[in-house]
C-alpha positions as CSV (number, residue, x, y, z in Angstrom):
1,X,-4.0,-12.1,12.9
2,X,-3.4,-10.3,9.9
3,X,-6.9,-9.6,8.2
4,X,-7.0,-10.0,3.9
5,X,-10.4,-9.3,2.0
6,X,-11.4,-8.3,-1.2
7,X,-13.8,-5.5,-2.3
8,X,-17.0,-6.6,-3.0
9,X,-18.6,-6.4,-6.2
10,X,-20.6,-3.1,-6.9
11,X,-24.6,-4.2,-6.7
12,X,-26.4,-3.5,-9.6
13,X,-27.4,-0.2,-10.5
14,X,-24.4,0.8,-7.8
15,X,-22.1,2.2,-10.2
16,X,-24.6,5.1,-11.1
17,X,-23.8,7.0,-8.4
18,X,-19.6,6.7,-8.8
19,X,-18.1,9.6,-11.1
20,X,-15.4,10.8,-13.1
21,X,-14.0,14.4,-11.2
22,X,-14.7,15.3,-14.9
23,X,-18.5,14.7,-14.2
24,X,-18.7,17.9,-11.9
25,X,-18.0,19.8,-14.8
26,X,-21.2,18.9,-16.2
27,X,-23.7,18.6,-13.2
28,X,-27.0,20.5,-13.9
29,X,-26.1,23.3,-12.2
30,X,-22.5,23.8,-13.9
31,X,-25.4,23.7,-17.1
32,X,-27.6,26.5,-15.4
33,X,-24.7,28.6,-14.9
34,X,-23.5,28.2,-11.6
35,X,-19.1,27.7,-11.0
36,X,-17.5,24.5,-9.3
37,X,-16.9,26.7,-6.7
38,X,-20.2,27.8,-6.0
39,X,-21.6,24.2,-6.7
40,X,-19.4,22.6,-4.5
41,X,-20.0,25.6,-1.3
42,X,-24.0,24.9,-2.3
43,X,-23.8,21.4,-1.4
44,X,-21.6,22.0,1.4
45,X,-24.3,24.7,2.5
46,X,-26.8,22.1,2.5
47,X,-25.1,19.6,4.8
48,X,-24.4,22.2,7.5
49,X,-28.1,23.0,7.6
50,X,-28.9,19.7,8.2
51,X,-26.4,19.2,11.0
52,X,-27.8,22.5,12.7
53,X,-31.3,21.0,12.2
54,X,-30.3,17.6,13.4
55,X,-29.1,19.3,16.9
56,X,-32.5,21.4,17.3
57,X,-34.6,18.6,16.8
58,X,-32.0,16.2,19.2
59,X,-32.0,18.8,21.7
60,X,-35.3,19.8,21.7
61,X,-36.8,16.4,22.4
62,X,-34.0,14.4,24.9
63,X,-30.6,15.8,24.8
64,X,-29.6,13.3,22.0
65,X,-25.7,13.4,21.4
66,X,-25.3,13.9,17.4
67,X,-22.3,12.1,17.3
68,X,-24.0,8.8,18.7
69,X,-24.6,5.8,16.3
70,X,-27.8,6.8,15.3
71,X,-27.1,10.1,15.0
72,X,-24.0,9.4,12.5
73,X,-26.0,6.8,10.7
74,X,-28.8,9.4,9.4
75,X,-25.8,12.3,9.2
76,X,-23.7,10.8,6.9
77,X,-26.3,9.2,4.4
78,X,-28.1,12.5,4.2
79,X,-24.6,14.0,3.3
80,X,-24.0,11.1,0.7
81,X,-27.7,12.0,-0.5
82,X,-27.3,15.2,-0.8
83,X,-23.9,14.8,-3.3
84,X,-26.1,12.4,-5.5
85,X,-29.1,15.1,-5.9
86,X,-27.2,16.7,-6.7
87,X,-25.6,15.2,-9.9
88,X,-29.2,14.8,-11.1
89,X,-30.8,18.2,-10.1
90,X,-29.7,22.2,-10.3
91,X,-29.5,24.4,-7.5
92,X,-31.7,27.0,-9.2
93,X,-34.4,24.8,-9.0
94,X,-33.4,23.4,-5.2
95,X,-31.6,25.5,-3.2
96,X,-29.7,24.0,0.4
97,X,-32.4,25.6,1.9
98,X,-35.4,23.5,0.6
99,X,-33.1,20.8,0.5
100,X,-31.7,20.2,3.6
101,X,-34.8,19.5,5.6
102,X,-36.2,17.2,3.1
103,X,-33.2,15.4,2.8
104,X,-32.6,15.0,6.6
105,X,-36.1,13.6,6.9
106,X,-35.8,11.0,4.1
107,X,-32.8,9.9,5.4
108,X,-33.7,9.6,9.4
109,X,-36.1,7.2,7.9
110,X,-34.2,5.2,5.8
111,X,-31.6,4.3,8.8
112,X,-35.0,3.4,10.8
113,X,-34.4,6.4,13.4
114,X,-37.5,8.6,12.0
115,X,-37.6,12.3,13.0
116,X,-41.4,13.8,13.1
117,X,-41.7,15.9,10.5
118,X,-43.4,18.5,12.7
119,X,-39.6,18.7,14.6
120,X,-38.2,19.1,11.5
121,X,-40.3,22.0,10.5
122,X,-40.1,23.9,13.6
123,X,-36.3,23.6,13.7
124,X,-36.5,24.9,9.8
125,X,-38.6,27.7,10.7
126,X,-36.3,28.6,13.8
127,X,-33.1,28.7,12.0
128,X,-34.5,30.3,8.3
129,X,-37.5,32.3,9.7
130,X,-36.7,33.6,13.2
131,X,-39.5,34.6,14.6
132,X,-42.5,32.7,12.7
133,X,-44.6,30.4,14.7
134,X,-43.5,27.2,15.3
135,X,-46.5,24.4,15.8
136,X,-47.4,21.8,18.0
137,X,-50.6,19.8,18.4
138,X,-52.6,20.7,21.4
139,X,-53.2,18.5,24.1
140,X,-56.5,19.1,25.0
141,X,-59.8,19.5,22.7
142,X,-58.8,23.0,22.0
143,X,-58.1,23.6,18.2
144,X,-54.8,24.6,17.6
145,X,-54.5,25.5,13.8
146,X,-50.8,25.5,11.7
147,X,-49.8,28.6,11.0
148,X,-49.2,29.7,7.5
149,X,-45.2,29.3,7.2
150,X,-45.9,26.0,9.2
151,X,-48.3,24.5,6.5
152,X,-46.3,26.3,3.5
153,X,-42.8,24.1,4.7
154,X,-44.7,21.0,5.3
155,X,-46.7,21.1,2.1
156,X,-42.9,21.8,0.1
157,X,-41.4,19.2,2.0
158,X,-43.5,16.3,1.6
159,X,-44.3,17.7,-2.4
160,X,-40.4,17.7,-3.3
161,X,-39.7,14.4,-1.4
162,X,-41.3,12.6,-4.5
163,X,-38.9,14.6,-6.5
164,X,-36.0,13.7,-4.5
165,X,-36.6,9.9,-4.3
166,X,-37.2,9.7,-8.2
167,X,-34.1,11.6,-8.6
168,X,-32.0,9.3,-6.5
169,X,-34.0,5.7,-8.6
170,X,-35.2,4.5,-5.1
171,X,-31.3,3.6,-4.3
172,X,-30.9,4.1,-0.3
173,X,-28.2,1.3,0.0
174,X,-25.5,3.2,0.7
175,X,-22.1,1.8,2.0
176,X,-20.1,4.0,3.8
177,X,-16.2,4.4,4.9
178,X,-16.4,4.8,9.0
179,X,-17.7,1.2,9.4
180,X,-14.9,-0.1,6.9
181,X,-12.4,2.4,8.8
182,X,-13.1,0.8,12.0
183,X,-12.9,-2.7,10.8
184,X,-10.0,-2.2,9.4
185,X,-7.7,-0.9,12.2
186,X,-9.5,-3.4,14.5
187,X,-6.6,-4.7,16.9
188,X,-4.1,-2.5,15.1
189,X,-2.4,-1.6,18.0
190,X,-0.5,-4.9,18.3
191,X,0.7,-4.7,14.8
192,X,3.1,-1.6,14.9
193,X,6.5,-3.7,13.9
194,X,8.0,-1.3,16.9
195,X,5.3,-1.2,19.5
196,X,6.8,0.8,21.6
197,X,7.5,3.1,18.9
198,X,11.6,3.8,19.8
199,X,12.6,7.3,18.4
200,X,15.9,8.9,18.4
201,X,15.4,11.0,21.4
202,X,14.1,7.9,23.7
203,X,11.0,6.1,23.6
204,X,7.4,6.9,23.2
205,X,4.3,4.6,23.1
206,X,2.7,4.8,19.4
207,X,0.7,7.7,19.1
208,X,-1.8,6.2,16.0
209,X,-3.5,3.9,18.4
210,X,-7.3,2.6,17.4
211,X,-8.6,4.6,19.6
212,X,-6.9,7.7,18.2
213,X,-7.2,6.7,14.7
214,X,-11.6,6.3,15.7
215,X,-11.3,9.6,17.0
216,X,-9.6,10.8,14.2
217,X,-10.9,8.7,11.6
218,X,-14.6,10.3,12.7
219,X,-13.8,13.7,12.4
220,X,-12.1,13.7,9.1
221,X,-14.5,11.7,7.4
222,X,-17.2,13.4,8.7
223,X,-15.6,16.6,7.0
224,X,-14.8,14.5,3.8
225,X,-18.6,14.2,3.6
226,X,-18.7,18.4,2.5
227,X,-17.0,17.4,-0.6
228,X,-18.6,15.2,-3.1
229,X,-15.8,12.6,-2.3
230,X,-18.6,10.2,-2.0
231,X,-19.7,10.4,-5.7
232,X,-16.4,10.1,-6.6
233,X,-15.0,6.8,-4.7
234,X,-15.9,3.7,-3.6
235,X,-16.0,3.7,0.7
236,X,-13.2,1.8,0.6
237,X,-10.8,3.8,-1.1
238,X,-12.2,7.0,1.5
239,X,-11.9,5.3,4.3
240,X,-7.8,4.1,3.1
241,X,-7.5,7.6,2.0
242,X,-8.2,9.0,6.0
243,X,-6.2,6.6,7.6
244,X,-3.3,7.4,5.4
245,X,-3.7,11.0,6.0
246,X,-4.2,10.2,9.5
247,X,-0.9,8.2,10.2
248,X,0.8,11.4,7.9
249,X,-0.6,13.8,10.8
250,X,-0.1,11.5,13.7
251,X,3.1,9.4,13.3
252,X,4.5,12.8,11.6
253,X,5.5,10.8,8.4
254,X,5.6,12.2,4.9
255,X,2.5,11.6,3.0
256,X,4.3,9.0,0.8
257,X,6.0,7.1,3.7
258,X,2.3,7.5,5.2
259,X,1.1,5.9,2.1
260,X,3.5,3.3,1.8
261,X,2.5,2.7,5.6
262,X,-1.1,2.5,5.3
263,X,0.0,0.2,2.1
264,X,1.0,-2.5,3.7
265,X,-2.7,-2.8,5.7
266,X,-4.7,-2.3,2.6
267,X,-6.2,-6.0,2.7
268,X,-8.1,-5.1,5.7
269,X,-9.8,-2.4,3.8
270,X,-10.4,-4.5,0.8
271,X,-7.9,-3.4,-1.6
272,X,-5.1,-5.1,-3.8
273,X,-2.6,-2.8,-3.7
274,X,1.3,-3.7,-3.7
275,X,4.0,-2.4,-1.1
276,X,6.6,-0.2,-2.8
277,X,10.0,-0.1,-1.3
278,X,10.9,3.3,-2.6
279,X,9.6,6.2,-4.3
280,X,11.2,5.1,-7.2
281,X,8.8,2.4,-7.1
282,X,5.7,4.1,-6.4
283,X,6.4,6.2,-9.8
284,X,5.4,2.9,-11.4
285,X,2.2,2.6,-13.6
286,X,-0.7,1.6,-10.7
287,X,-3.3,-0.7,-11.3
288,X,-7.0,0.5,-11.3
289,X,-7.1,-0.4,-7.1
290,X,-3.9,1.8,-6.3
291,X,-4.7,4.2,-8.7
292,X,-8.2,5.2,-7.4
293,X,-6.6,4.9,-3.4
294,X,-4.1,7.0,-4.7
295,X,-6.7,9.6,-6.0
296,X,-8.9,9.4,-2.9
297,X,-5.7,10.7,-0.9
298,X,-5.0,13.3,-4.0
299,X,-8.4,14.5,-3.9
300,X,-9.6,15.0,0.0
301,X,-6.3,17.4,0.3
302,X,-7.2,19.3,-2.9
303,X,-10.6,20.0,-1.7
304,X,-9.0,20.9,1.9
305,X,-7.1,23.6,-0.2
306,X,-9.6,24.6,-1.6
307,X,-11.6,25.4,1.1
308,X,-14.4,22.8,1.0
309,X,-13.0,21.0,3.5
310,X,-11.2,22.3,7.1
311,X,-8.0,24.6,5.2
312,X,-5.6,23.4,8.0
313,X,-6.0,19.8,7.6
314,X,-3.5,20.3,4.5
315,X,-1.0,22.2,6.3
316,X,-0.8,19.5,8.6
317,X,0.4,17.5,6.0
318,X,3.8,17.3,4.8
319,X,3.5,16.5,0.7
320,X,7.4,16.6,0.2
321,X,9.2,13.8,-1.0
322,X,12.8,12.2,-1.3
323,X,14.2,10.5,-4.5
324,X,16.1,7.7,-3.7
325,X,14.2,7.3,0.1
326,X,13.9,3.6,1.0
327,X,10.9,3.2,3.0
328,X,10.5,0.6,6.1
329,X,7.6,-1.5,6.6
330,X,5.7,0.2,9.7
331,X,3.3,-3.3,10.5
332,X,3.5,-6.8,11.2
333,X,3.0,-8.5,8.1
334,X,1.2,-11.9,7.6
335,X,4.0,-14.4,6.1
336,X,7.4,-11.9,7.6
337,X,8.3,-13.2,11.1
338,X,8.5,-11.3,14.0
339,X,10.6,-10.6,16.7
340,X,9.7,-14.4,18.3
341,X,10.5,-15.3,14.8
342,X,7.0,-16.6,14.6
343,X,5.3,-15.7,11.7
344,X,3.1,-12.6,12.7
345,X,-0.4,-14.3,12.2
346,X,0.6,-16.2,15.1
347,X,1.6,-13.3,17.3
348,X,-1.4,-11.7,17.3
């Protein structure tokens, strides 16, 4: 069955943490003299580090895949964290470095999946002091004292975890795309109009299955996450933005017929968007829903350009368009009959 909701209203105090791209020309480090450019690879910086302390502690203490639930769950909200420090505090007076470790802890805790801090301190000190002694408390009546560059992180941590919390008011409910993503193309493989996806050259089974568009879908929003996409849109409009981009790559469409595609599904993420038969059309004025969609797409390919995100994401996608192109409707819509000439929310 065809699947229509709307976007939830923001809860209060929600819309603090949603910016103008304007805004990152004013962050506190643009104000203590640092470039977008260097901003933006700073905060990227810091989200690596935190996925190469992740693994240490994981594999240090059972093998733990990173890319389990869990493991996204405390990932990506210390990535969304990390952004929103970010737009209160400069990088000359946190640098990835401190940040990263505090950052990972506060958020393994939040999302009820605590790492000891000990683990998180030992897989600091192996991957930004090589060689200093790592710590672990004896198991016998023996003392077994910190060393100094145990005790120095531990003391910084837990002292600039105040800091961070203030910084971010208390606000750990984050929403995020993936879980809307996967909602959204929930049972999508029986709603390709052509399910059997007949080409020119003979026919093919549909190549932008659920599965494929999970696998996908993962990946490129877990490198959306290194840009501050997440201060900049609602989840919503992320998660339309990837599966647009991801039916562009996979079905081999043009970005706008990918768009106009993904269009006709935007209920299921939430959105109010119209179908446009044409580019013609899509030249239109857009309302504030298609507007910021439309920017979300806009914006995860500039920062892919520019480096921020994986370069060859972009020149995967073909940006060209056609005046004059009429576009065909790609899904199963609720209210248009299908090929029982039932109408399609009883197909399914």
């Amino acid at each position: 069955m065809t699947v229509h909701k709307r976007m939830r209203p923001l809860r209060q105090g929600e819309s603090q943490w949603i910016f103008e791209s304007h805004a990152l020309e004013k962050t506190p480090s643009r104000d203590a003299g640092f470039t977008l450019e260097q901003e933006l690879e700073s905060r990227r910086q810091a989200i690596l580090f935190m996925r190469s302390l992740w693994l240490r502690v994981a594999g240090k203490l059972h093998d733990t895949d990173p890319e389990a639930t869990a493991g996204k769950a405390v990932l990506t909200l210390a990535a969304i964290l990390v952004h929103r420090f970010y737009m209160r505090r400069s990088l000359s007076d946190f640098s990835p470095q401190s940040v990263a470790p505090i950052i990972l802890f506060l958020a393994s805790k939040v999302e009820e999946a605590p790492l000891k801090l000990r683990h998180i301190i030992n897989a600091t000190l192996t991957k930004f002091e090589p060689g200093a002694p790592l710590w672990e408390p004896s198991s016998n009546d023996d003392v077994n004292p910190q060393p100094l560059e145990y005790r120095r992180w531990e003391k910084e941590i837990l002292a600039t975890e105040e800091v961070v919390v203030e910084a971010l008011c208390f606000d750990f409910a984050v929403d995020q795309p993936w879980p809307i993503l996967r909602a959204a193309v929930r049972g999508i493989d029986h709603l390709w109009a052509n399910e059997e996806g007949e080409l020119a050259n003979g026919v093919r089974k549909r190549r932008a299955t659920e599965e494929v568009i999970n696998e996908l879908g993962w990946v490129m929003l877990n490198e959306g996450y290194l840009a501050p996409l997440p201060v900049l849109y609602r989840p919503e409009y992320s998660a339309f933005a990837v599966f647009t981009l991801i039916l562009a790559v996979v079905e081999e469409m043009r970005l706008d017929e990918a768009a106009a595609a993904a269009t006709e599904l935007a209920g299921r993420f939430g959105l109010d968007i119209p179908w446009r038969e044409s580019v013609e059309s899509s030249s239109r004025e857009y309302g504030t829903e298609e507007a910021n969609a439309r920017g979300a797409i806009h914006q995860y390919i500039v920062f892919c350009q520019q480096g921020v995100i994986e370069r060859e994401l972009a020149r995967l996608i073909n940006t060209t368009t056609t005046s004059g192109e009429t576009y065909t409707r790609r899904f199963k819509v609720e209210g248009q009959a299908n090929g029982n000439g039932r109408p399609n929310g009883e197909a399914i």
